[in-house]
Every structure is written in structure tokens, then in C-alpha cells.
Backbone as a ProteinNet text record, in pm:
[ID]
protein_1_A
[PRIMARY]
XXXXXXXXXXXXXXXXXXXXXXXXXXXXXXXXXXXXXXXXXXXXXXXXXXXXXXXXXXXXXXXXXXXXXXXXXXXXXXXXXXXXXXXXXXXXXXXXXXXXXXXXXXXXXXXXXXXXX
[TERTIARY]
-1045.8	-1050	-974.1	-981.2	-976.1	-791.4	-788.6	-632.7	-568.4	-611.5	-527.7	-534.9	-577.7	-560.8	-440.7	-437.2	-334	-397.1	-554.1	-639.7	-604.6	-673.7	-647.5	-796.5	-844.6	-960.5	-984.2	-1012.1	-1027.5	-1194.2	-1217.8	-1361.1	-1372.7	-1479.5	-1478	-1415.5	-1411.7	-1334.1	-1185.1	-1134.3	-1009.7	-929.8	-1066.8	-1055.4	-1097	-1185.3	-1195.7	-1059.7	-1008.2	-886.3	-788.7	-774.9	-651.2	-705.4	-840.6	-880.5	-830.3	-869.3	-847.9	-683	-624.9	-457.1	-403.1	-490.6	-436.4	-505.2	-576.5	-658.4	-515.7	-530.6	-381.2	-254.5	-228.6	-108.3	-100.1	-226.4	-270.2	-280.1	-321.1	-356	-205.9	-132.6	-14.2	125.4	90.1	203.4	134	-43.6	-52.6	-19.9	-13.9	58.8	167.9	235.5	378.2	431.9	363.2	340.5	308.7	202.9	167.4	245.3	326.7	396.9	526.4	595.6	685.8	670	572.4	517.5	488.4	454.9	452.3	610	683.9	806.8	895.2	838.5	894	996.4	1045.6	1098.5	1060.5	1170.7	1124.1	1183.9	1060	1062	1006.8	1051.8	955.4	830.6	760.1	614	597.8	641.6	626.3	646.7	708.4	786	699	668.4	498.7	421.5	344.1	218.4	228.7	342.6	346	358.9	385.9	392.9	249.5	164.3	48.3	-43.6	-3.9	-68.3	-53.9	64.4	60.5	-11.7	-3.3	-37.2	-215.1	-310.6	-383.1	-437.6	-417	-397.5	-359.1	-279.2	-265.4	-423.1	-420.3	-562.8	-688.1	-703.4	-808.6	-810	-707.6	-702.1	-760.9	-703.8	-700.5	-832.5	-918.3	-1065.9	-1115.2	-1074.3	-1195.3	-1181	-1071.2	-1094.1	-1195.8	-1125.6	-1221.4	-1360.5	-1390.8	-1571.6	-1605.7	-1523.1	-1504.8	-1551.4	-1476.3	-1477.6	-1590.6	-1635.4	-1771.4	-1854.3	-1888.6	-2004.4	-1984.8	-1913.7	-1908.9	-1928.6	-1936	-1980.6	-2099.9	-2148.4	-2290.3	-2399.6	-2346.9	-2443	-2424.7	-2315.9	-2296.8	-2424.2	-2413.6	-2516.9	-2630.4	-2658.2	-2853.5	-2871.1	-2776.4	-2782.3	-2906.8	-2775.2	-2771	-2961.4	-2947.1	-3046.2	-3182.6	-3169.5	-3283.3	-3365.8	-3233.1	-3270.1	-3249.8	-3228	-3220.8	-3126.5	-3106.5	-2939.2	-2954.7	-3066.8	-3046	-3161.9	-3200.4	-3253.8	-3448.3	-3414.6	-3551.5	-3617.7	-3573.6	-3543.1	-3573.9	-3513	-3576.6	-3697	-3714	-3864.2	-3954.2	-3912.7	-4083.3	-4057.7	-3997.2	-4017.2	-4080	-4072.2	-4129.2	-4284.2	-4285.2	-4415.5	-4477.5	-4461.5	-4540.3	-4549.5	-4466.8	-4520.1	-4592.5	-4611.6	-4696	-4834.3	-4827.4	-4978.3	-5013.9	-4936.9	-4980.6	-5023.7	-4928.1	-4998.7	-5097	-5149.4	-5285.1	-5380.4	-5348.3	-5490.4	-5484.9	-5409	-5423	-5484.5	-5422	-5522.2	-5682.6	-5688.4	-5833.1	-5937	-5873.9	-5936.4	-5943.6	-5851.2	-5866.1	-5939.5	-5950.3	-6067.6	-6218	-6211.7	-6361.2	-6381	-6326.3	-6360.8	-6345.8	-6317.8	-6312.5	-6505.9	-6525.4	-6660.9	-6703.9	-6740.4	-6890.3	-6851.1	-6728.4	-6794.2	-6795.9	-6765.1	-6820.8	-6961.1	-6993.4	-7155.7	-7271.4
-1253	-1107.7	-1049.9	-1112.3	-1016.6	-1110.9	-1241.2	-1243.3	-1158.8	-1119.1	-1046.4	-911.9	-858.6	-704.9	-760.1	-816.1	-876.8	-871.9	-882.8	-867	-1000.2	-1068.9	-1246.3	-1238.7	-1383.3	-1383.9	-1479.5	-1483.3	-1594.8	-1647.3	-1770.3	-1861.3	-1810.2	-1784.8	-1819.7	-1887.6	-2002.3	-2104.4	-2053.8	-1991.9	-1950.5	-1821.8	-1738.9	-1627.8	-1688.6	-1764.2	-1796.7	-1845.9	-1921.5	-2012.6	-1887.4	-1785	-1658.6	-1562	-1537.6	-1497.1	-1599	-1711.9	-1828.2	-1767.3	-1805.3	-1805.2	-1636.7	-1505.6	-1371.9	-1426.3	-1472.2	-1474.5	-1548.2	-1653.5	-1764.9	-1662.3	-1631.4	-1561.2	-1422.4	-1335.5	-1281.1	-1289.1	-1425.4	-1530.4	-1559.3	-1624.4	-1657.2	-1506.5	-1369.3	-1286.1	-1261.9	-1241.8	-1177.9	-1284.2	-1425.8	-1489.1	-1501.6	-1474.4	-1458.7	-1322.3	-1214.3	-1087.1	-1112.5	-1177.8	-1204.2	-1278.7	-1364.5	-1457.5	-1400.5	-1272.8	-1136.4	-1091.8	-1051.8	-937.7	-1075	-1209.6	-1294.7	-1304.4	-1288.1	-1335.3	-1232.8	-1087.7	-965.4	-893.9	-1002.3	-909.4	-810.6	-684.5	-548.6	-617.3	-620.1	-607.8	-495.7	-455.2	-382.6	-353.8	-480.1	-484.6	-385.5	-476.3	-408.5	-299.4	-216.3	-50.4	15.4	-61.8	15.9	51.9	-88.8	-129.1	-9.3	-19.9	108.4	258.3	289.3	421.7	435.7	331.2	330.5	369.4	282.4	285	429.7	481.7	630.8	737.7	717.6	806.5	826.6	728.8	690.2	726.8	699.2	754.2	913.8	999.7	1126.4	1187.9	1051.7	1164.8	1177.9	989	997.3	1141.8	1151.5	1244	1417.2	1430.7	1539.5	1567.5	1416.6	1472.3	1466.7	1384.6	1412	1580.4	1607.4	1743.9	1849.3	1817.6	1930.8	1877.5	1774.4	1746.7	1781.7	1773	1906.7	2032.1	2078.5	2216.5	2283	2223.5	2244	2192.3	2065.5	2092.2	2191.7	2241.5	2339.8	2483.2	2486	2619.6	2601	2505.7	2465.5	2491.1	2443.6	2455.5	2562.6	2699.5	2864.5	2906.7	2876.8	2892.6	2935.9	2748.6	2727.2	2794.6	2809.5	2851.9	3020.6	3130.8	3206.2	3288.6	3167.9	3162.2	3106.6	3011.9	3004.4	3026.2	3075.4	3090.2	2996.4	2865	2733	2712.4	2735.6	2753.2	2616.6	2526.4	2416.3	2358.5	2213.4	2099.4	2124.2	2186.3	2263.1	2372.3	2482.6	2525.2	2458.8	2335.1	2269.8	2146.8	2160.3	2061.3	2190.6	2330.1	2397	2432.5	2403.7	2455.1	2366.8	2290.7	2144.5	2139.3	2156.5	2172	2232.2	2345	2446.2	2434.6	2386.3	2327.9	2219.5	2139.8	2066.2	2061.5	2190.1	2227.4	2294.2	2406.5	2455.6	2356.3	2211.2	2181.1	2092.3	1990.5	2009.1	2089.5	2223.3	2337.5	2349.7	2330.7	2351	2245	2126.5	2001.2	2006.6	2045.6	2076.8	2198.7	2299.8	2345.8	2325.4	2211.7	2223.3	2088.8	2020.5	1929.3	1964.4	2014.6	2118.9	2165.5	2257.8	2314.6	2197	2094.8	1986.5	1912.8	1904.9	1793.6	1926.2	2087.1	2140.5	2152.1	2156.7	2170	1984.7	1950	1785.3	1781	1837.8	1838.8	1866.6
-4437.8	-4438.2	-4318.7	-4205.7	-4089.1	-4047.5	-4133.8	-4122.4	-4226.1	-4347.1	-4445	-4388.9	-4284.2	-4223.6	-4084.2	-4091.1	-3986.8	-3792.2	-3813.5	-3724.5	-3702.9	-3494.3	-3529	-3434.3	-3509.5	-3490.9	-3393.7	-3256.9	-3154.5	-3178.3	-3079.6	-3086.9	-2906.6	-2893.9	-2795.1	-2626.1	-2683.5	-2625.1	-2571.5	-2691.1	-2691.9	-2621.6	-2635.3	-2561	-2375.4	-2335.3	-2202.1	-2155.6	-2225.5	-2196.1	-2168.4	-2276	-2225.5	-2135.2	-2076	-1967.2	-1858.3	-1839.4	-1707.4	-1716.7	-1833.5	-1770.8	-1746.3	-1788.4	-1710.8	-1570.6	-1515.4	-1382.8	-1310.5	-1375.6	-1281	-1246.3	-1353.2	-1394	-1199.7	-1258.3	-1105	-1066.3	-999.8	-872.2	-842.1	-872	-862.1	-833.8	-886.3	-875.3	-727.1	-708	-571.1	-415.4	-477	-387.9	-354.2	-413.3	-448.6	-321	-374.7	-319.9	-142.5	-121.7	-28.3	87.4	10.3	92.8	110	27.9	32.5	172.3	220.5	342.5	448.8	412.1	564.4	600.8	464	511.8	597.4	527.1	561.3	512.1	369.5	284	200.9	203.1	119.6	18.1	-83	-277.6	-311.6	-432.3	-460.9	-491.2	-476.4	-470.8	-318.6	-203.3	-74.2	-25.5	-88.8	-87.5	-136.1	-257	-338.8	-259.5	-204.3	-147.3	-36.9	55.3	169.7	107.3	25.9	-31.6	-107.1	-161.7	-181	-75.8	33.6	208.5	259.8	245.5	287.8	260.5	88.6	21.4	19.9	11.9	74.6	222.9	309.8	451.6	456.1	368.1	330.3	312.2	193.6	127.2	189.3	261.3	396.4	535.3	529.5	694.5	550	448.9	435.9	391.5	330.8	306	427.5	522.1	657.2	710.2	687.3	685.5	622.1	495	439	446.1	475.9	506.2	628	745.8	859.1	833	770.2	770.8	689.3	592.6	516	629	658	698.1	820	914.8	967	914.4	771.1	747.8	694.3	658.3	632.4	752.1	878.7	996.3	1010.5	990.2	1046.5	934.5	831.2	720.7	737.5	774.5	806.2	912.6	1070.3	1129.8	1124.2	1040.1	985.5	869.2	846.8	773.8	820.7	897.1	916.4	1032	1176.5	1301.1	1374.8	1312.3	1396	1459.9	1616.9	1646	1785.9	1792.2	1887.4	1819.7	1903.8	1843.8	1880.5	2013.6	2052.8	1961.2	1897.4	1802	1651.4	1633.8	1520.3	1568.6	1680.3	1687.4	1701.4	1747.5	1771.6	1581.8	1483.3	1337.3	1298.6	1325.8	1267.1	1337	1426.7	1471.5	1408.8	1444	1322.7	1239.2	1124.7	954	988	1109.7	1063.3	1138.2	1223.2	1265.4	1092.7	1046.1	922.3	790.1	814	702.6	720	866.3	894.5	852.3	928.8	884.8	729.3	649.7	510	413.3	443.9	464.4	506.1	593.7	674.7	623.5	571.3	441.7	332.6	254.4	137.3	141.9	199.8	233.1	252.7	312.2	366.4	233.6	134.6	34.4	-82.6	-21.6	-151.3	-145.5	-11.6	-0.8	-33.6	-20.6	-50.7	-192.4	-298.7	-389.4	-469.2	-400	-432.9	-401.6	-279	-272.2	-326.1
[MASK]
+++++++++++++++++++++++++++++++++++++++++++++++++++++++++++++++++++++++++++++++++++++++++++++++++++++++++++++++++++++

């Protein structure tokens, strides 16, 4: 059936065997490649690889930027919003939510044992 559609039908076996030889096949061009750049000749693999390297290195510097510059408007933000403008500042907030959620704890406990009682 699947030869009269002109489909071809591999075993197993057959398909590992043409996986092992694309693996060799890649094993062998990136050595090849490799031993290009010990030698220090420009191929065009190596012209790639550096215009890959650049382009790359482009896009690194230009996102560390913009993750710069956001989170810098993120802290003008919270700043903004929440009053928090130093670290003293965010330990007395923190304090306080957690004296508040003690005492809230501490009543809703208290009102838990009398009507458990």
C-alpha cells in the first residue's frame, strides 16, 4: 500500500542506522569547521560564524539595555506609588504588615477558641 503511493517504508533498524550516519555526517563537517579556525583560515563557514558572533553580541548589548531602562522605570513607578524611596523605608513597610498581620492572626484566633468553646 504505502509503496504503491510512492511513500517508503523504513524498520526501525533502518531509520537508527540513517540517524547514526546524519550524526557522523555532523560530527565530521563540525570538525572539519573546527580545525578551519585552529588553522585560521577564512571559509565561509568562519565569516558566518563571526557575523553570527556579531550579530549576537548586537542583540546582547541592545537587550541589556532595554532591561536597563525598564527596570529603571519600574523602580520611578513603585517608587511613585508606593512611597518606598530607600531600603529603611522598605524594612519599616514590612514591619508593619507584619505587626498587622500578627494582630490579625491574634484576633482571629481569639475569636476562633470562644466560638470553639
Amino acid at each position: 500500500f504505502f509503496e504503491q503511493r510512492g511513500l517508503v517504508v523504513y524498520t526501525k533498524e533502518e531509520l537508527e542506522a540513517k540517524e547514526r550516519e546524519k550524526i557522523a555526517a555532523e560530527e565530521e563537517k563540525l570538525a572539519k569547521e573546527m580545525e578551519q579556525q585552529q588553522q585560521g583560515q577564512q571559509g565561509p563557514t568562519n565569516s558566518k560564524s563571526k557575523a553570527v558572533q556579531a550579530m549576537v553580541e548586537r542583540n546582547a548589548r541592545r537587550n541589556a539595555r532595554a532591561i536597563k531602562t525598564a527596570a529603571l522605570m519600574l523602580r520611578k513607578q513603585v517608587r511613585e506609588t508606593t512611597g518606598v524611596q530607600s531600603k529603611e523605608d522598605l524594612r519599616n513597610l514590612a514591619g508593619d504588615f507584619m505587626k498587622l498581620m500578627s494582630n490579625s492572626l491574634k484576633e482571629f484566633m481569639e475569636g476562633y477558641r470562644e466560638g470553639r468553646d
